[in-house]
KEFIBA-986700 format. One record per residue (C-alpha): x, y, z. Coordinates in Angstrom, 1 decimal. Layout:
{senu {X,Y,Z}}
...
END
This chain:
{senu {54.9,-1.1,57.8}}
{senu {52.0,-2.6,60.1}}
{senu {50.7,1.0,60.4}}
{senu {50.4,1.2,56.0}}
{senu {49.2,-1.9,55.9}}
{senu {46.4,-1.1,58.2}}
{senu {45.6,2.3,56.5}}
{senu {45.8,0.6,52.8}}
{senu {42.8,-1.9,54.2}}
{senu {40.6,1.1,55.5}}
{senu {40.8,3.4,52.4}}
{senu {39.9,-0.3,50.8}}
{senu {37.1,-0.7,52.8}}
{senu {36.1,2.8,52.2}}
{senu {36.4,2.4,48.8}}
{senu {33.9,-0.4,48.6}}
{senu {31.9,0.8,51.4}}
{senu {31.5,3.9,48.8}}
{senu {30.7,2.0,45.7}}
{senu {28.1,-0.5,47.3}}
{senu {26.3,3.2,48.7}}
{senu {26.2,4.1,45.1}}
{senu {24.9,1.0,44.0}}
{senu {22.7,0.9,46.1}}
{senu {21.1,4.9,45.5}}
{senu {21.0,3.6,41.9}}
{senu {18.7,0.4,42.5}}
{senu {16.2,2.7,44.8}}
{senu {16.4,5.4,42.0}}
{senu {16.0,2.7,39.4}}
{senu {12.8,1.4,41.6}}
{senu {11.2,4.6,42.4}}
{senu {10.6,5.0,38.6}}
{senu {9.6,2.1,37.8}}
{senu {7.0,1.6,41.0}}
{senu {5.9,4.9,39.7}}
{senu {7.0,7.2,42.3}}
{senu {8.2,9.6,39.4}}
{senu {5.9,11.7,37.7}}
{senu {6.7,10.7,35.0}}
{senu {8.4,11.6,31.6}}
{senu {7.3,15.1,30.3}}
{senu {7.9,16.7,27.5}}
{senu {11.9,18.2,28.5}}
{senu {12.6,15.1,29.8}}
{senu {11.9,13.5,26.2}}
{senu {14.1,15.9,24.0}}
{senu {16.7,16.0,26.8}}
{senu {16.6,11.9,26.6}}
{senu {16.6,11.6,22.9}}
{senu {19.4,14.7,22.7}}
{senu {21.5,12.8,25.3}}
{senu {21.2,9.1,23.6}}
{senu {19.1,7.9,27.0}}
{senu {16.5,5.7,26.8}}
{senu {13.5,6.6,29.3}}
{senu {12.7,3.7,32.3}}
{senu {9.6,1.9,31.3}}
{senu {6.6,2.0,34.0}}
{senu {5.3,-1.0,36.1}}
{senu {3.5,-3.7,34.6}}
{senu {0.9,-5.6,36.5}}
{senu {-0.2,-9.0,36.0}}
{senu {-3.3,-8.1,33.3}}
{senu {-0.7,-6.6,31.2}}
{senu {0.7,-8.5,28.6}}
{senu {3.6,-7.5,26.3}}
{senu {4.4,-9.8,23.2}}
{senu {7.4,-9.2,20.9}}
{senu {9.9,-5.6,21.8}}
{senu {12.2,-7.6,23.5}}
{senu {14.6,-4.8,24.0}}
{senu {18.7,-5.8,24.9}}
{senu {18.5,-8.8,22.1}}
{senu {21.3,-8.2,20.1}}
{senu {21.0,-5.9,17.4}}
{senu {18.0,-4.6,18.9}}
{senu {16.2,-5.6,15.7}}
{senu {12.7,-5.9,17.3}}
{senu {11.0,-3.5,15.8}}
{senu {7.3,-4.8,16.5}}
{senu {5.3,-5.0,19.4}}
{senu {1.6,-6.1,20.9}}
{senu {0.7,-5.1,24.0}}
{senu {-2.6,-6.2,25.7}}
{senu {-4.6,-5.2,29.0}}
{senu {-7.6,-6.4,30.4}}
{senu {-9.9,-4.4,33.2}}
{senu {-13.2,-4.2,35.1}}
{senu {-14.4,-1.0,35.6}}
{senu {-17.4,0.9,37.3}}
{senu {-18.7,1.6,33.9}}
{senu {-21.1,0.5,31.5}}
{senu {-20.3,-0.9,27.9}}
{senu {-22.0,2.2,26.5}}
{senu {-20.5,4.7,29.0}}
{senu {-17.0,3.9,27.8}}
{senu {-17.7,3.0,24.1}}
{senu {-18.9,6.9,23.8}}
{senu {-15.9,8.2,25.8}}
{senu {-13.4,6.1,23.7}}
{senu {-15.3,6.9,20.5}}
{senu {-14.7,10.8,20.7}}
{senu {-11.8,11.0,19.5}}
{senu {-12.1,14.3,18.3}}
{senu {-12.2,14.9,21.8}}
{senu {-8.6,13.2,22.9}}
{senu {-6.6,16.4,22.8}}
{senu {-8.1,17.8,26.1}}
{senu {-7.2,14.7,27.8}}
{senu {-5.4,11.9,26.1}}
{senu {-1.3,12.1,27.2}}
{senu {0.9,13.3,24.6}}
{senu {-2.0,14.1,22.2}}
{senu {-1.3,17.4,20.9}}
{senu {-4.3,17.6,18.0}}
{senu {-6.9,15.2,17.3}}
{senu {-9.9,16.4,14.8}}
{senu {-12.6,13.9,12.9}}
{senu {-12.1,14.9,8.8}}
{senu {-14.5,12.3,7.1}}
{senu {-17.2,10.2,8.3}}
{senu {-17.9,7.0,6.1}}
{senu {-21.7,5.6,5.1}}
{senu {-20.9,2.5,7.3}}
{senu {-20.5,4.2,10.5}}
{senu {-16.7,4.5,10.4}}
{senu {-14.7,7.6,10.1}}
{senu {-11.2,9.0,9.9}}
{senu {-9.2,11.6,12.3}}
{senu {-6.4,13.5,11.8}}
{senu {-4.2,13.1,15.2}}
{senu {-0.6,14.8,16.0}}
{senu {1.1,13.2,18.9}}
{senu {4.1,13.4,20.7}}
{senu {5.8,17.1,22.1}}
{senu {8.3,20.0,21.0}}
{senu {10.5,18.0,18.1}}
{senu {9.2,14.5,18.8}}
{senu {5.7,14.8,17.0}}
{senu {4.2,12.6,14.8}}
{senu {0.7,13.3,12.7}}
{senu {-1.1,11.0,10.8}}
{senu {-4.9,9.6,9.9}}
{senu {-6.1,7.1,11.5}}
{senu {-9.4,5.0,10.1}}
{senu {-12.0,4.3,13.3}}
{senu {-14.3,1.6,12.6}}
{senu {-17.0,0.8,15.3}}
{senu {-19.8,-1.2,16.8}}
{senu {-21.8,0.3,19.4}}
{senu {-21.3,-1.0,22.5}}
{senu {-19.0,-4.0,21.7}}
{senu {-16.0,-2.9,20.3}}
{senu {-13.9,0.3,18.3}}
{senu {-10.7,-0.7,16.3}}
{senu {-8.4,2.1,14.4}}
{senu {-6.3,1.4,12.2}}
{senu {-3.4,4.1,11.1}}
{senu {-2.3,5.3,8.4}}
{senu {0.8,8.0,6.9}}
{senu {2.7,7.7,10.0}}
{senu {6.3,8.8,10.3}}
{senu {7.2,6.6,13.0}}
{senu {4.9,3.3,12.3}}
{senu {4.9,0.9,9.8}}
{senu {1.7,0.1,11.1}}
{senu {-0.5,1.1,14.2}}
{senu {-4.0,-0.9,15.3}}
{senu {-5.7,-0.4,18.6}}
{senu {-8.7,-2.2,19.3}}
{senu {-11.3,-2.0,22.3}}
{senu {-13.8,-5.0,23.2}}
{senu {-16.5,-4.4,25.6}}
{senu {-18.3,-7.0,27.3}}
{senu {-20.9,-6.5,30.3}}
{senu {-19.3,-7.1,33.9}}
{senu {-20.3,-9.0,36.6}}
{senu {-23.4,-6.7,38.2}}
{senu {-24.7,-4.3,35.7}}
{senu {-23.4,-0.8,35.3}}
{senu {-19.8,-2.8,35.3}}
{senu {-17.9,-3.4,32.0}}
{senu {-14.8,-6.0,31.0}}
{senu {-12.6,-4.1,29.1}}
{senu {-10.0,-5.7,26.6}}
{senu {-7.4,-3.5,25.1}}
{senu {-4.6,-4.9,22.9}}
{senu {-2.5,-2.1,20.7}}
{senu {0.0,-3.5,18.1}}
{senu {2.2,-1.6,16.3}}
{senu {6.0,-2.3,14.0}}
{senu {7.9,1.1,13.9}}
{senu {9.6,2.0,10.5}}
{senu {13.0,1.8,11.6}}
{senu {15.5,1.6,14.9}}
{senu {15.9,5.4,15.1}}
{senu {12.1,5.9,14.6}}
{senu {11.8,3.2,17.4}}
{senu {14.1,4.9,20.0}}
{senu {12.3,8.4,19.5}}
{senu {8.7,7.2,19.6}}
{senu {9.1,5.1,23.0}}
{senu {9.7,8.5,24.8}}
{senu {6.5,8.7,24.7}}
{senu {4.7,5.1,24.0}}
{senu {5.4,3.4,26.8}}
{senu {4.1,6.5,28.8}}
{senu {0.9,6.4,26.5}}
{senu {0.3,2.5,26.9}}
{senu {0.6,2.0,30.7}}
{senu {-1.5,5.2,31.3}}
{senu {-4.2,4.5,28.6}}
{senu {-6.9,2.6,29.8}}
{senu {-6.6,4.6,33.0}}
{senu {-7.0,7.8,31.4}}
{senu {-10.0,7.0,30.0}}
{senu {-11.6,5.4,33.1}}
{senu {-11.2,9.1,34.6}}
{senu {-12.3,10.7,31.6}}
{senu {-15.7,8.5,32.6}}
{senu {-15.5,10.0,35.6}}
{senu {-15.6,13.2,34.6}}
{senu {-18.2,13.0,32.3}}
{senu {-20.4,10.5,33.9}}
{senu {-19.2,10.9,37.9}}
{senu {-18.0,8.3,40.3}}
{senu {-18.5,4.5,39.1}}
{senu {-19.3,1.8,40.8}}
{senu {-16.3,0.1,43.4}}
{senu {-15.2,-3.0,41.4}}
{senu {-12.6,-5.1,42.4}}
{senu {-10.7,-5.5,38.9}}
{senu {-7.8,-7.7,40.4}}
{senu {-10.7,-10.9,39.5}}
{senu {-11.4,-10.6,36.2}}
END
């Protein structure tokens, strides 16, 4: 009897020796993709997601990003709105990246998830509209979206005939930085999706496009213009 006893207490212990392990291999996974160790979600991992019911891991959020509204595990999950804001000093000039943001007709050859993107009519005032297709394989979405712009201080677009959104506004304000050639960047998206379905397809790919954004087009500056100039953008 003492011999059972002591055998039922180590296959117990084993048994939640076992489970605390696997707990604790899912918080490191769980961590590694939110610190970013993943490379992120491509394009399989999407359909595979959305075919499966899974909801992709959102990316790391540092303190100069602000999320307002999409508050995700409410129940119902009836958020369908969202703004999401951050704010950046780079090694750039208010011109350099007003022009690199301002091609859009140019975002296909670097912008994630942007498939198409092509300029279709200019306007007397300055403004114009694109044609863009986002997303990949099934979970595309193409619509026009209105750019209206001030040379250097800010670009605002406003979309239009999406699938996905009920609406879709991204604006960028430029402001000079600290020693010239430097530039305070403000970028605040906000957007409602047209419906809970359209909502759980689209962030496949959203959150991806938000927290990589504004670094995206600091390296298209470097591309085009070369290194910038070392700014600390954790004082801003």
């Amino acid at each position: 009897m003492l011999r059972f006893i002591k055998s039922s207490k180590a296959l117990l212990s084993s048994s939640i020796s076992c489970r605390n392990g696997i707990r604790r291999f899912d918080q490191l996974r769980r961590f590694g993709s939110v610190s970013g160790s993943s490379h992120g979600l491509t394009c399989k991992d999407a359909a595979v997601n959305v075919s499966s019911g899974r909801l992709p891991i959102a990316g790391s959020i540092t303190q100069r990003r602000r999320f307002h509204g999409d508050r995700e595990g409410e129940e119902g999950d009836s958020v369908l709105s969202k703004i999401y804001e951050e704010r950046r000093l780079l090694g750039y000039s208010q011109e350099q990246l007003f022009d690199v943001i301002a091609t859009v007709d140019l975002y296909h050859g670097f912008v994630p998830w942007c498939q198409r993107s092509e300029i279709v009519k200019e306007h007397s005032d300055g403004s114009f509209d694109a044609e863009i297709e986002i997303g990949c394989m099934f979970l595309v979405d193409n619509y026009t979206s209105h750019v209206e712009l001030e040379r250097p201080k800010w670009i605002k677009t406003i979309t239009k005939d999406s699938r996905f959104f009920d609406h879709l506004i991204n604006v960028w304000q430029f402001k000079p930085g600290p020693i010239p050639g430097t530039c305070h960047l403000h970028f605040l998206v906000d957007y409602k999706f047209n419906s809970p379905l359209y909502k759980q397809v689209a962030s496949m790919f959203l959150k991806e496009v938000e927290s990589k954004l504004v670094g995206t087009f600091s390296d298209r500056c470097k591309v085009v213009y070369g290194p910038g100039i070392q700014v600390d953008d954790s004082v801003l």
